[in-house]
Legacy VTK file of the C-alpha trace (Angstrom):
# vtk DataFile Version 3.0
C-alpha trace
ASCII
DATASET POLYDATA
POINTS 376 float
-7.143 -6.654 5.703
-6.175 -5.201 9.025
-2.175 -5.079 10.382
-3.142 -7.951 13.232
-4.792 -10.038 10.740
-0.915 -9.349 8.691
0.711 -10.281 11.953
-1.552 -13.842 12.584
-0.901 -14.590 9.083
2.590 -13.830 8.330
3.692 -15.326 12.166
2.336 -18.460 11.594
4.945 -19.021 8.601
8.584 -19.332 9.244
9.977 -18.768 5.724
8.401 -15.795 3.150
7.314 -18.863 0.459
5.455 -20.261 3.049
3.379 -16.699 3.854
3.017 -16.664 -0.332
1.451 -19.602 -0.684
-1.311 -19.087 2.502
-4.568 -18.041 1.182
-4.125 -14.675 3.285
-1.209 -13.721 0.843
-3.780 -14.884 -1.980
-6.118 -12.679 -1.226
-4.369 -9.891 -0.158
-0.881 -9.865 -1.364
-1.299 -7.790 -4.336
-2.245 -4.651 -1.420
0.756 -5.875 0.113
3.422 -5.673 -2.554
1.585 -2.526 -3.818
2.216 -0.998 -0.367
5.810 -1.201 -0.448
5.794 0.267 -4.087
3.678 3.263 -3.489
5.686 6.744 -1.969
3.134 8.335 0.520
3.072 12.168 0.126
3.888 13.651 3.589
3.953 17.519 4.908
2.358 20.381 2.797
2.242 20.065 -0.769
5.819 19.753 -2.462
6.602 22.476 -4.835
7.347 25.784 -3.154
8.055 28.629 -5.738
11.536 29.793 -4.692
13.755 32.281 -5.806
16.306 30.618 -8.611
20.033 29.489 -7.181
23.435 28.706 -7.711
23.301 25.899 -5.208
21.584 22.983 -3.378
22.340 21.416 0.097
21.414 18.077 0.861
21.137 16.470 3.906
21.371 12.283 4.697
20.397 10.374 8.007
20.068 7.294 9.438
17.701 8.331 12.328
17.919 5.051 13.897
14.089 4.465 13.480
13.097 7.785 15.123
13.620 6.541 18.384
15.095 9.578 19.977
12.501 12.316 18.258
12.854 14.523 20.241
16.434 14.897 20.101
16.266 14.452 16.104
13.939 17.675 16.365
16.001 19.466 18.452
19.309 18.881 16.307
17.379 20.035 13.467
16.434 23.646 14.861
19.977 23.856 16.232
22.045 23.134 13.130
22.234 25.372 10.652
23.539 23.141 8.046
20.618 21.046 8.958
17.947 23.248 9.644
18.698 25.071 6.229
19.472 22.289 3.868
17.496 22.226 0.866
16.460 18.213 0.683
16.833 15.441 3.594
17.349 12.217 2.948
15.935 9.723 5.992
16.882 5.932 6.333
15.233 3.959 8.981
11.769 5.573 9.071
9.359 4.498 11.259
5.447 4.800 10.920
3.206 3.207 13.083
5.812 1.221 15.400
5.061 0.659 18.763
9.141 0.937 19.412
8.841 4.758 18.105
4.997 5.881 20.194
3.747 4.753 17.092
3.887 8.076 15.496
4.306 8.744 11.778
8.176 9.992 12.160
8.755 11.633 8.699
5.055 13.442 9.432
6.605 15.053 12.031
9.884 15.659 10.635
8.164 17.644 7.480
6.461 19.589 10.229
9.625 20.625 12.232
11.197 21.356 9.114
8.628 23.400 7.057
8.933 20.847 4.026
7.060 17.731 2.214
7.755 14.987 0.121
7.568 11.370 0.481
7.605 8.185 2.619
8.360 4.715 1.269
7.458 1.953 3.602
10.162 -0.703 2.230
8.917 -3.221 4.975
5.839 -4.845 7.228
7.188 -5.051 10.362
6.014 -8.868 11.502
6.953 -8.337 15.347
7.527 -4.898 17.095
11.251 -5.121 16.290
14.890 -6.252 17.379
14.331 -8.343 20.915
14.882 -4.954 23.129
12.183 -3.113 21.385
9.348 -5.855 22.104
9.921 -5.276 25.602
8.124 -1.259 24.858
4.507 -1.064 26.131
1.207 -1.159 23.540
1.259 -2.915 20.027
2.200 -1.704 16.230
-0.302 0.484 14.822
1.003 -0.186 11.301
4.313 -1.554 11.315
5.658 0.411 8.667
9.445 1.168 7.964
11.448 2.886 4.841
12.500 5.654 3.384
11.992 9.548 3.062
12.749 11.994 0.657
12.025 15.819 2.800
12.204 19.387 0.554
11.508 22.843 0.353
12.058 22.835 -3.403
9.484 21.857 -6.232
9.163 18.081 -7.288
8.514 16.873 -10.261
8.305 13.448 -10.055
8.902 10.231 -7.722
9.708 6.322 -8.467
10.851 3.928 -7.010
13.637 1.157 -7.921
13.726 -2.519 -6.109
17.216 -4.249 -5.273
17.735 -7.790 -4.990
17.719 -9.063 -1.997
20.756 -10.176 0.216
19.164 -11.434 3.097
15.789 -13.376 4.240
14.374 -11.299 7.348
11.444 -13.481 7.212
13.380 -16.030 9.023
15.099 -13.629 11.760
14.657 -12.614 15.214
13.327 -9.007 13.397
10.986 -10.629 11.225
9.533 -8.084 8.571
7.977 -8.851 4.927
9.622 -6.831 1.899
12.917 -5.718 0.773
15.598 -3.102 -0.050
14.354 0.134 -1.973
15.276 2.895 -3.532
13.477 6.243 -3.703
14.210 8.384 -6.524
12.635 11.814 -6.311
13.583 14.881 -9.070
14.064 18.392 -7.333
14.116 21.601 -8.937
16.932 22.762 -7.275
17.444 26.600 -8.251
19.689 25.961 -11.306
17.822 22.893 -12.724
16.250 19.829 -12.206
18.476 17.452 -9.681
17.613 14.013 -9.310
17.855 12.717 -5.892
18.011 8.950 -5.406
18.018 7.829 -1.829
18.686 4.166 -0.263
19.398 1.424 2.202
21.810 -1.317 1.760
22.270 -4.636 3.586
23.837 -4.528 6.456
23.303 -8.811 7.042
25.423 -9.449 4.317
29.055 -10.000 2.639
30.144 -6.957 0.618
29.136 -8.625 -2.456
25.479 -8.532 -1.638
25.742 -5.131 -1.465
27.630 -4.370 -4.661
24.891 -6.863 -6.489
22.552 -4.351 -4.846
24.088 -1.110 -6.361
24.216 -2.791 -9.564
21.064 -3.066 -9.947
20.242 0.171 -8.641
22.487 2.039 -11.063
21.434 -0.277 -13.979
18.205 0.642 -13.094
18.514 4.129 -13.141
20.051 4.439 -16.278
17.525 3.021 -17.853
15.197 5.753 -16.000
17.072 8.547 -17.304
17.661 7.493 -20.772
13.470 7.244 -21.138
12.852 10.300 -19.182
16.055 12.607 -19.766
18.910 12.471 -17.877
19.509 15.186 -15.214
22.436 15.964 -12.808
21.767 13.338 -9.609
23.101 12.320 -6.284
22.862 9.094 -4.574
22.897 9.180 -0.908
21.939 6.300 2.232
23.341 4.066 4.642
25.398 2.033 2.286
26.680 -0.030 5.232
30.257 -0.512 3.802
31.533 -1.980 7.281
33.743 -4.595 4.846
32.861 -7.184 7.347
30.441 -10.593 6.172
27.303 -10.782 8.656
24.924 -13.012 9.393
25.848 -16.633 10.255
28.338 -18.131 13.070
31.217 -18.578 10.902
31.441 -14.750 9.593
31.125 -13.959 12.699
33.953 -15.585 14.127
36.174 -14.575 11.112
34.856 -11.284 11.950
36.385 -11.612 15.447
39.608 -13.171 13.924
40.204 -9.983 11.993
39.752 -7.380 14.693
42.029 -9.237 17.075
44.734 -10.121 14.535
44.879 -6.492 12.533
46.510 -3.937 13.812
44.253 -1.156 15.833
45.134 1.566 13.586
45.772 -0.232 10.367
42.249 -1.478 11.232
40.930 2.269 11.589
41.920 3.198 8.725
40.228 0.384 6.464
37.212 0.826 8.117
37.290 4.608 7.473
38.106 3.695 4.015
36.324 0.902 3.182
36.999 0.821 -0.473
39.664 -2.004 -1.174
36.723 -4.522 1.284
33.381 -2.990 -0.550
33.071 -3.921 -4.201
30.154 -1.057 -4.513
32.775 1.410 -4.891
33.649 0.154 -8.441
30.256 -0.006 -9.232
29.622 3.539 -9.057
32.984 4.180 -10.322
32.211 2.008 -13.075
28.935 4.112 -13.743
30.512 7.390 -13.966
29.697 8.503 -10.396
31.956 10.155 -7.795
32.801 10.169 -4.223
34.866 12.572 -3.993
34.364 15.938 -2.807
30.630 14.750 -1.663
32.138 13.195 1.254
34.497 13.864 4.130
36.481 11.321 6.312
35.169 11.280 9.011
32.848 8.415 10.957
28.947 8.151 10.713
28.833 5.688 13.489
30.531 3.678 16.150
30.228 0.079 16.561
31.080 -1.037 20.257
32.121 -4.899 20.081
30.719 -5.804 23.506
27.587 -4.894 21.875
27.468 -6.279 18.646
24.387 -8.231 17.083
26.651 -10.834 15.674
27.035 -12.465 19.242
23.778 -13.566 19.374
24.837 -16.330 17.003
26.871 -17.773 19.472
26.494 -19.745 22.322
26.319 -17.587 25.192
28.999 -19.005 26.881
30.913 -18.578 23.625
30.376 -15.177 23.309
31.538 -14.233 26.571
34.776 -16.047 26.378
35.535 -13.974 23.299
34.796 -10.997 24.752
37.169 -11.863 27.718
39.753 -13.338 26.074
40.228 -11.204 23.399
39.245 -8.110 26.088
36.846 -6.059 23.460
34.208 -5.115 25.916
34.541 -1.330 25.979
36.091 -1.442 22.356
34.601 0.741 20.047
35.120 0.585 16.243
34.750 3.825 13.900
32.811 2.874 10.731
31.960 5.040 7.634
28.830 3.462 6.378
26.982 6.846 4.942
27.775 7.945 1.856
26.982 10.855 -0.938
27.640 9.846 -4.839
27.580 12.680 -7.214
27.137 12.698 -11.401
27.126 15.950 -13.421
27.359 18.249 -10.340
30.508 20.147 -8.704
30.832 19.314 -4.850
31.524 22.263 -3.147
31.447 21.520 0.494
30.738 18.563 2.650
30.975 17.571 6.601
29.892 14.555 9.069
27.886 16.599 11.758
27.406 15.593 15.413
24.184 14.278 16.187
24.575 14.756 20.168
22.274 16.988 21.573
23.850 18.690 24.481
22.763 16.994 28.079
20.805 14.266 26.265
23.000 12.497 23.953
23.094 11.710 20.538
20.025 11.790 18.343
20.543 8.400 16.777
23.436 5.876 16.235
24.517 7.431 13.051
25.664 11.152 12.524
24.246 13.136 9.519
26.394 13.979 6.652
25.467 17.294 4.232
27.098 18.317 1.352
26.684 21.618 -0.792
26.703 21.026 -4.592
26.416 23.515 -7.865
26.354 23.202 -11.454
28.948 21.167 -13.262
LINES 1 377
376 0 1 2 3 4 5 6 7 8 9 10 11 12 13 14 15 16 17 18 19 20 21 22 23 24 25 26 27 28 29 30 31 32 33 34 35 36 37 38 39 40 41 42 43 44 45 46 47 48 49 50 51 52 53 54 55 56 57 58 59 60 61 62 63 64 65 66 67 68 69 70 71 72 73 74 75 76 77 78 79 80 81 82 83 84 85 86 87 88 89 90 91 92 93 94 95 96 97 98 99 100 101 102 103 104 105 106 107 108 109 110 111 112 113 114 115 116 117 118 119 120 121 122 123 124 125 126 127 128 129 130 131 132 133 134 135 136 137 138 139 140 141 142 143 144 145 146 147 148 149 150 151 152 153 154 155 156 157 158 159 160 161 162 163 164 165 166 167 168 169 170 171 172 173 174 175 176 177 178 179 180 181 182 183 184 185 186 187 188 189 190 191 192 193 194 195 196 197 198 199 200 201 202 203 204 205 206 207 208 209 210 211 212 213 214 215 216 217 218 219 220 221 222 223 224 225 226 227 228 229 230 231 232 233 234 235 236 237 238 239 240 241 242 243 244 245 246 247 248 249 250 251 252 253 254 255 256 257 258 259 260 261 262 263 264 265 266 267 268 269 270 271 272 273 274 275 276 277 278 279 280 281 282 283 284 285 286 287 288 289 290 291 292 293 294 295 296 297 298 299 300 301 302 303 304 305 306 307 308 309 310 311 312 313 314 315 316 317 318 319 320 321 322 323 324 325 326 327 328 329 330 331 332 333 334 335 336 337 338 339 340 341 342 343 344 345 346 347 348 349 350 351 352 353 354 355 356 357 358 359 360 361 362 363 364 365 366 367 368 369 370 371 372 373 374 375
């Protein structure tokens, strides 16, 4: 099986049953599905013998596919709280995408940073992404995308867990085969072993997709650590809590509805604190894990509504007289959609770092968070 033979295949099919029932998927779905279950070791070999500690620092980013590598380098040698961390946690990962110079992004990351660990491709990129990013020269090498899990410190062990699905991207303008992961990896960290769970929710979705998605993932991990022993653990990732339903015309215009009939402020401030929109909170609540103290307040992205992908569900004619009548060109909206979940640890520190690199711009369209934990 070769990735063009994927792409004849899997193009040919406009819904995911369809590609399932083709005798490509016959013969070589099981390598498929296998794929997207099987962390790829990346960097040097994980487990470093270093000195013992008191603490751990973990780092989280969306690096908005590694489309601005350069700058995502450059933030890391700048930093300190990034450049020292002890384990980064990557959404958005590219490997072999024509968008990103098809280069194998957390490869390269390990290497700027000194550290290994793992890649998990959570999806086979179909086309070579969103409808600007076809328009980049050459073709997908791969057309892998997931997760990473980056660190200086010792690992013992790596799984992953699968979440349900909220949303069919086989029948979408990014059309890519596979679904929402999670990529548990267990750290020595110093004082212990730390399990460190990183993740990607659905951003295409009501809230309640997403809280069926943590769920699972907590259920999940329970049953994990009751078989293997549980350890202190943190859950971090793009948990997308923007409290808005995506996805189809009508949640878009009720969507549009809201932002132009809630205050500016008032609207601020439940975007900031998503919590009373995003049923997920209770779920971790529910399973003994907290936000607090892992977390600040601040943004980890902007979301200008001139821009937003939700237009492209309406006529075009539509679209614009929204944006004029309702004047939110040039509107930007702050979002908190990254998030750090603690259990058995004590949160000492934790910030929302700039990704701008200065004269360039910012590294991606999220800003890294980092938080500093110790024993309970």
């Amino acid at each position: 099986m070769t990735y063009p033979d994927f792409v004849a295949a899997s193009g040919a099919c406009r819904t995911e049953a369809e590609f399932r029932n083709t005798p490509f998927f016959h013969a070589h779905g099981g390598a498929l599905d296998e794929l997207l279950r099987t962390p790829r070791p990346i960097g040097g070999p994980p487990g470093q013998r270093l000195p013992p500690s008191a603490e751990l620092s973990l780092v989280h980013w969306n690096i908005e596919k590694g489309k601005q590598l350069g700058r995502i380098r450059q933030r890391l040698r700048e930093e300190p709280r990034l450049r020292d961390a002890d384990v980064w946690c990557l959404n958005e990962v590219d490997d072999g995408m024509a968008r990103t110079g098809n280069r194998d992004i957390a490869a390269e990351v390990a290497d700027e940073l000194g550290a290994a660990g793992f890649f998990l491709p959570t999806y086979i990129e179909c086309t070579k992404g969103l409808p600007a990013e076809r328009i980049v020269p050459g073709e997908n090498r791969l057309g892998l995308h997931g997760l990473a899990i980056l660190t200086r410190r010792p690992v013992r062990n790596v799984t992953v867990l699968e979440l349900p699905p909220a949303w069919d991207y086989f029948d979408y303008s990014e059309k890519r085969f596979g679904g929402r992961r999670a990529l548990v990896v267990r750290i020595d960290a110093g004082f212990g072993p730390v399990e460190v769970i990183a993740t990607h929710l659905e951003m295409r979705s009501p809230p309640v997709g997403r809280s069926h998605q943590v769920r699972a993932l907590l259920e999940s991990y329970e049953s994990l650590a009751t078989e293997r022993g549980k350890s202190p653990a943190l859950v971090v990732g793009d948990l997308n809590t923007h409290t808005f339903s995506r996805g189809r015309t009508g949640d878009t215009l009720r969507g549009f509805l809201r932002v132009v009939g809630t205050e500016s402020s008032r609207l601020s401030h439940e975007l900031l604190h998503p919590e009373q929109r995003e049923g997920l909170f209770a779920e971790f609540a529910r399973y003994g894990w907290r936000r607090e103290g892992y977390n600040d307040a601040a943004p980890t992205a902007w979301q200008e509504l001139g821009h937003v992908e939700d237009l492209n569900l309406l006529p075009p004619a539509l679209g614009r007289l929204v944006l004029k009548s309702f004047r939110l060109d040039g509107r930007r909206l702050p979002l908190r959609l990254d998030w750090i979940f603690g259990k058995s640890l004590t949160p000492l520190e934790a910030a929302t770092i700039d990704s701008v690199v200065a004269g360039e711009g910012p590294a991606s369209d999220h800003e890294p968070i980092w938080v500093r934990v110790g024993p309970a």
